[in-house]
N, C-alpha and C positions, 0 to 999 in steps of 0.2 A: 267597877265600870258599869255593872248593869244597873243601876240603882239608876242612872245617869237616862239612860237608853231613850225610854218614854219620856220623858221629859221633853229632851230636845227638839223633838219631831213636832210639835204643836204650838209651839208661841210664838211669834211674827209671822201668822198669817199674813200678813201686811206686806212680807219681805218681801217679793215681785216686786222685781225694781220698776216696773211699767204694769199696770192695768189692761190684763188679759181677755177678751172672751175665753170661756173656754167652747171645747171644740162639741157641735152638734151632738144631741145623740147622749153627750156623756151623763146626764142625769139618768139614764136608762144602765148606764157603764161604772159607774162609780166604784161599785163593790170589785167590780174585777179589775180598775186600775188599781185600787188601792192595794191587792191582792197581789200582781205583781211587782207592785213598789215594795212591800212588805217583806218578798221571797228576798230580796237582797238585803234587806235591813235584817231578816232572820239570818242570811247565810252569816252576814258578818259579826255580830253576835254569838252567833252558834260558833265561830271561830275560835274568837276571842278568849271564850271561857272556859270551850273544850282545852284550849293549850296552856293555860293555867296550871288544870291539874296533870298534864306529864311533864313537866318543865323535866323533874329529877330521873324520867327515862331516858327522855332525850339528853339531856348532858352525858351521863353516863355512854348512851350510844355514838353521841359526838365527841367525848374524851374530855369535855366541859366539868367544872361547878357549877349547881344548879344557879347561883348566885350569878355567875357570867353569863347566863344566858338570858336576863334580866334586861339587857341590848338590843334581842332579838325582840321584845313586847314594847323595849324604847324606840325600836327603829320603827314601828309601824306605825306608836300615834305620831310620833314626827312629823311623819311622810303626810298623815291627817292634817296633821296641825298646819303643814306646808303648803300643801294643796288647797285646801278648803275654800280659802279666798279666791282661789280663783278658779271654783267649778260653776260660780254664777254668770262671770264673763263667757266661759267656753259655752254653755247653754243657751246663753241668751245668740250668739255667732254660730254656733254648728246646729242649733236645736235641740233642746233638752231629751228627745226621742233617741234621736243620735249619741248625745255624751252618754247618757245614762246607760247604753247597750255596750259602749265604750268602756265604761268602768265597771261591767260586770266582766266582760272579757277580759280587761288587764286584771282584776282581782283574779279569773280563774288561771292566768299565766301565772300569775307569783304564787298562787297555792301550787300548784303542778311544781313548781321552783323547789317551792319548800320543801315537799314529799320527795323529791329529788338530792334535796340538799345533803352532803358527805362529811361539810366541816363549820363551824362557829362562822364563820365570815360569808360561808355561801348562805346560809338561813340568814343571816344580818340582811343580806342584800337582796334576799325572793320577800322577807316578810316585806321589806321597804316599797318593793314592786307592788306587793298586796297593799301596803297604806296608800300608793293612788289612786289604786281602785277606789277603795273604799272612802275615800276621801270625794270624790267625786261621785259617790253613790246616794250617801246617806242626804245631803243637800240638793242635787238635781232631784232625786226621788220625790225629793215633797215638792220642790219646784214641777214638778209632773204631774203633781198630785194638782197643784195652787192653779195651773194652767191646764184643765183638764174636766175639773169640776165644778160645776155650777154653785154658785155659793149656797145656795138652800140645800145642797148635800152633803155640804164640807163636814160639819160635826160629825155625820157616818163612816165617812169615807176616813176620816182620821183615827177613827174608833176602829174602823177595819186595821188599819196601819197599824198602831201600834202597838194592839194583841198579840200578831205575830212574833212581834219585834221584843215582846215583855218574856215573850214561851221559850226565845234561842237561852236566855243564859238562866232558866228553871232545868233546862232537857242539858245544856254544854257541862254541867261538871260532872254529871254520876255519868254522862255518854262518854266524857272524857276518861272515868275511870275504865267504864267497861272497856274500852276500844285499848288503852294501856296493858290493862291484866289483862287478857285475851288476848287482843291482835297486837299490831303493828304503830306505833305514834304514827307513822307515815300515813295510814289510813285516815286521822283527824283531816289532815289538806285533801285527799279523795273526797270526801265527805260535800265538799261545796260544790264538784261537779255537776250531780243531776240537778242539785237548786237551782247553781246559775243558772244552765241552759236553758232550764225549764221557766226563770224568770227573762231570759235575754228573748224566748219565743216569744213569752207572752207580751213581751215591749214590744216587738215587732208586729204582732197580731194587735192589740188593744190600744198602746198607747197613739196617739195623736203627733206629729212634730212640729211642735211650736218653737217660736224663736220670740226674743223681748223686740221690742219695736225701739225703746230706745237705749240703745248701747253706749256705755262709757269709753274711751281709752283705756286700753290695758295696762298695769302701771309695772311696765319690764321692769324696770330700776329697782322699785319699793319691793318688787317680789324675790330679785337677790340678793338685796340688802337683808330685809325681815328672813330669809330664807338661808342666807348666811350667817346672822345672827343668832337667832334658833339654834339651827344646826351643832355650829361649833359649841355655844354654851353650853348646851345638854348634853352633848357627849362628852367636852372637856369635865362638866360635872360625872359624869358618870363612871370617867376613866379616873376618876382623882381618889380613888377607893383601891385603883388597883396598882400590886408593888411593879416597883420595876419603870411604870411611866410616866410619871411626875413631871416632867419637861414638856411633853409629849400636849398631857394635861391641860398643865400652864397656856402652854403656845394655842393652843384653841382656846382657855376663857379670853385670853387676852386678844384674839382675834376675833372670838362672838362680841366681847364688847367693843371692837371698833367698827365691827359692822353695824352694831346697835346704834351707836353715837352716829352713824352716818345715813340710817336708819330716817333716825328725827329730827336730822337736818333736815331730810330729803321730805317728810311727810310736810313739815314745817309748808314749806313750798310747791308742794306738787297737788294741783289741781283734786285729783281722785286715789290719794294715796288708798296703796291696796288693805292697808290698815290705819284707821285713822284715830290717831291719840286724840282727836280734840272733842273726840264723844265719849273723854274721859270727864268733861266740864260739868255731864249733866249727874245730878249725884247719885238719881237709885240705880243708873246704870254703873257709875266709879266703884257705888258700894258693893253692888251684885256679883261684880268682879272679882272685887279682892277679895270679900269674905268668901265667892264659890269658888275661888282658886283656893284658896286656906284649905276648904273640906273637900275641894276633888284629891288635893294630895294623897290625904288619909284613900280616899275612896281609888287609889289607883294603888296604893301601895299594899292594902288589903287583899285582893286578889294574888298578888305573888306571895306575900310573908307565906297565910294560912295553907295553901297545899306544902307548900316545903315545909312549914312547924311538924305541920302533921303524918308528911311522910318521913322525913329524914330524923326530926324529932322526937313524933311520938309512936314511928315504926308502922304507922297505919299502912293499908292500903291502898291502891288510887282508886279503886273502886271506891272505899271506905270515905274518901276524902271528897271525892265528886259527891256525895249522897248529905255530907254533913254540909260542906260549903253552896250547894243550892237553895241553901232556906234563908239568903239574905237575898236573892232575887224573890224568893217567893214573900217575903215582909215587903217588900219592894210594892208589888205588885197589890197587896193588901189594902196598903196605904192609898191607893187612886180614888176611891169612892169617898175616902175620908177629908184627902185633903181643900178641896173646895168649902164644906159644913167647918171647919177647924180656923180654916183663913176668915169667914164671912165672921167666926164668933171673936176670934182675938187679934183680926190683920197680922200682915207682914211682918212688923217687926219683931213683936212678944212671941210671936211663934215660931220663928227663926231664931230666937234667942234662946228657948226654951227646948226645940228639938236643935238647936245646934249640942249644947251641955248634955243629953241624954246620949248622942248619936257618939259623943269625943270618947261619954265614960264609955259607953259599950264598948266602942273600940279598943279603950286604956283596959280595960276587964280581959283585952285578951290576952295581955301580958301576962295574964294567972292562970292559964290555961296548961295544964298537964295532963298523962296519959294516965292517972289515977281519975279526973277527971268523969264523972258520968257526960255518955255522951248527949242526953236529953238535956241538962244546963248548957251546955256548948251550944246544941242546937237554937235552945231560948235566947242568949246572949245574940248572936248571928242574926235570928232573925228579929230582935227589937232593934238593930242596931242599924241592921239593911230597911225597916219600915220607916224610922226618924231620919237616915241619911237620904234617903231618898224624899219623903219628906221637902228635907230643905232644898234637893235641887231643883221640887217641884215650885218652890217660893222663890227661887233665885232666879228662873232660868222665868218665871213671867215678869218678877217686877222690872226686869235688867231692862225692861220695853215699856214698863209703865210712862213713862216722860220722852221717850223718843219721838220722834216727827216723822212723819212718813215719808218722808224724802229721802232721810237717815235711816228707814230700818234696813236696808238690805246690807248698805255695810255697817249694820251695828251688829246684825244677823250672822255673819263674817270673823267678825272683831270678837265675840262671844263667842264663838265654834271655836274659834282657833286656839284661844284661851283653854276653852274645857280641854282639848286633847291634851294643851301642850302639862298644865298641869297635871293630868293624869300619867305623862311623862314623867313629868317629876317627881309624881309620889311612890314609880316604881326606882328611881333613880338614888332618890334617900332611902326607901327602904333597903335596896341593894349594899349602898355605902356604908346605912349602919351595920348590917350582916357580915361586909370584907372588915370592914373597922373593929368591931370588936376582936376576933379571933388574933388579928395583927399586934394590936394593944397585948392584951395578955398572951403574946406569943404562942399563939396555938395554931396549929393546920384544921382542925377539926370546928365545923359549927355546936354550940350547946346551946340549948333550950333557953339559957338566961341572956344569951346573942337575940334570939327573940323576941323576948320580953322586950328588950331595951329599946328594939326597933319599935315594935306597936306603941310605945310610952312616948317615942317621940315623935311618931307622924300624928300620934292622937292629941297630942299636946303643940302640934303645930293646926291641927283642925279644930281646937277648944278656942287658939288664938284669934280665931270668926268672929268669936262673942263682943270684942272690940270694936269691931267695925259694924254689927251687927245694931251696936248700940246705940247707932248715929242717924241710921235711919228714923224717916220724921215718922210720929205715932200716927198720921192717918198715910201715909206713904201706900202707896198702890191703892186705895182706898175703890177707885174706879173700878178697878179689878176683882178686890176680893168682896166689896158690898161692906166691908166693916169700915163704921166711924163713930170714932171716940167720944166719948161724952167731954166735953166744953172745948 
């Protein structure tokens, strides 16, 4: 997921659904709005990665397999993926000053939940409380940022943005070890208190309250429909791995897909549907989609395999595994200076073609991973794999904009957020499945190491699957963007 982080923060400048001033003064202020936008994009990041690597303390202390609690990482981007759409409405009617102190307070209510939480189903329901925070943080945040700053300061002020935001998941998995060996998992949710507060002041002291001038209809209906449909598929996938509730299962895909189906009648017809299929027409956005859905799978399901390979696996540490899994955020972070010189030389397509194939094998290379293993190849494989996957969602996440109209960006802006979580759902959802799946198969209670493998060979072979759709993109596609065009 951190691979992901910076990317998203920066392409639909455009997305204000209405043309802002921004508020006196701020060109004087910029560095310090950005600065508290940043504190909550750090917290939630910082979150995110720290609980990666105790997943196997906390089961054990909630009575869990680390495997089941694979739920509690799916209920939160849900709750993202659910919310998302509609943190631009509530901004533009309450004031982006307002929601945004809004969503750092309900994020610090569901961390407090979580550090609280006794059994598998109370963490299910505090992490979900944290996904609307967080859901309404990370998009009002830059909408705060877009309404706020004078445009002659914007490339700074975004630059201040998303450092912060690149630091939370380098510092979240060795902090995660240390806070595990040492203290208490509970102490990981403690941990967002002094941020928040300290970014909710600084909302109150620096930011401005603006509101958009011109507001849509809220689309109630499309938001239960899409919000019902979600829901139940992704959980019914996700419970379909485990014994015992097959009916249970069943009865949610087949009632996510009739919310679906009722879904796209409804969008068909409704004015401002809150998700709109028909800005499936335009094709670098159709493609940007499905091929970044393909590779956010892997990039979602990679973060939960790699701590549990390595603790339950290969006996390591959390310490140990926080220190090794940080060097795909830190490739991550590599990559930013490179990828602009990379795109200008070969465009969008060949380079997304070509770091998509590097980014799949890496990934498929972890299937080989054992505790005879030097840890310095681990390290190298990790981080070429987090520099190329991030990479491509630095290519995906601008061309998805190259052909939009600006009347569409704000819910194309929407339609693409919502997408990235809910995939990164997904790819903790198949890696889960294949984990309960095997052991069942060969009649075993216990995970082995070759349960592992099989999972990275297939989320990485479902992220190679990119290369398809990758390859439909036109050869001067985003051309406006990246400066590269083709000879004839």
């Amino acid at each position: 997921m951190s691979a992901d982080v910076g990317d998203g923060l920066a392409p639909a400048v455009e997305a204000v659904t209405t043309p802002i001033k921004p508020a006196r003064g701020s060109g004087r202020g910029y560095r310090a709005i950005a600065l508290v936008v940043a504190a909550a994009l750090f917290m939630q990041q910082l979150d995110g990665t720290v609980l990666t690597v105790a997943l196997p303390t906390m089961a054990l202390d909630l009575g869990s397999s680390a495997t089941s609690l694979s739920v509690a990482l799916t209920s939160y981007l849900l709750a993202l993926a659910l919310f998302i759409p509609a943190s631009g409405t509530l901004a533009d009617r309450f004031g982006s000053r307002t929601i945004f102190c809004a969503a750092i307070g309900i994020f610090l209510a569901g961390s407090m939940a979580c550090a609280q939480a006794g059994t598998l189903p109370m963490l299910v329901a505090a992490r979900f409380v944290q996904g609307i925070g967080g859901a309404m943080m990370v998009p009002v945040g830059r909408l705060v940022l877009l309404r706020s700053v004078a445009k002659e300061d914007m490339v700074q002020a975004l630059s201040w943005l998303v450092m912060p935001a690149l630091i939370g998941p380098i510092l979240g998995p060795p902090l995660g070890g240390f806070i595990v060996t040492w203290l208490d998992w509970r102490c990981i949710f403690y941990l967002n208190l002094p941020i928040g507060i300290a970014g909710a002041i600084g909302a109150l002291l620096l930011v401005p309250e603006v509101r958009g001038e011109a507001r849509t209809r809220f689309d109630i209906l499309g938001f239960f429909l899409s919000g019902g449909a979600l829901g139940c598929l992704l959980f019914g996938f996700e419970l379909s791995s485990y014994p015992g509730v097959a009916r249970i299962a069943m009865g949610l895909l087949v009632t996510g897909a009739l919310f679906a189906l009722g879904y796209v009648w409804h969008a068909r017809h409704a004015r401002d549907p809150i998700l709109d299929p028909r800005l499936m027409r335009i094709d670098t956005f159709r493609l940007s989609v499905i091929g970044g859905s393909l590779t956010r799978i892997t990039q979602g399901a990679q973060p939960f395999l790699l701590p549990l390979m390595f603790q339950l696996g290969f006996g390591f540490s959390a310490a140990t595994t926080g220190t090794i899994t940080m060097v795909g955020a830190i490739g991550a972070l590599a990559m930013k200076a490179l990828a602009p010189r990379v795109l200008r030389r070969w465009g969008f397509r060949d380079s997304l073609l070509v770091s998509g194939l590097i980014s799949s094998l890496g990934y498929a290379s972890c299937a080989l991973f054992r505790p005879d293993w030097p840890i310095a190849a681990m390290v190298a494989v990790l981080a070429i794999s987090g520099f190329f996957t991030s990479f491509q969602f630095t290519g995906f996440n601008a061309i998805a904009y190259a052909d939009v109209d600006k009347e569409e960006m704000s819910s194309a802006t929407s339609f693409y957020a919502t997408f990235q979580q809910l995939t990164l759902s997904l790819g903790i959802c198949t890696a889960a499945t294949a984990l309960e799946l095997g052991p069942q198969l060969a009649h075993r209670t216990q995970l082995q190491l070759s349960d592992f493998s099989v999972a990275f060979v297939i989320v990485a072979a479902i992220s190679a699957s990119a290369w398809f759709w990758n390859r439909r993109f036109a050869a001067d596609a985003g051309a406006a963007m990246s400066g590269h065009h083709p000879r004839g």
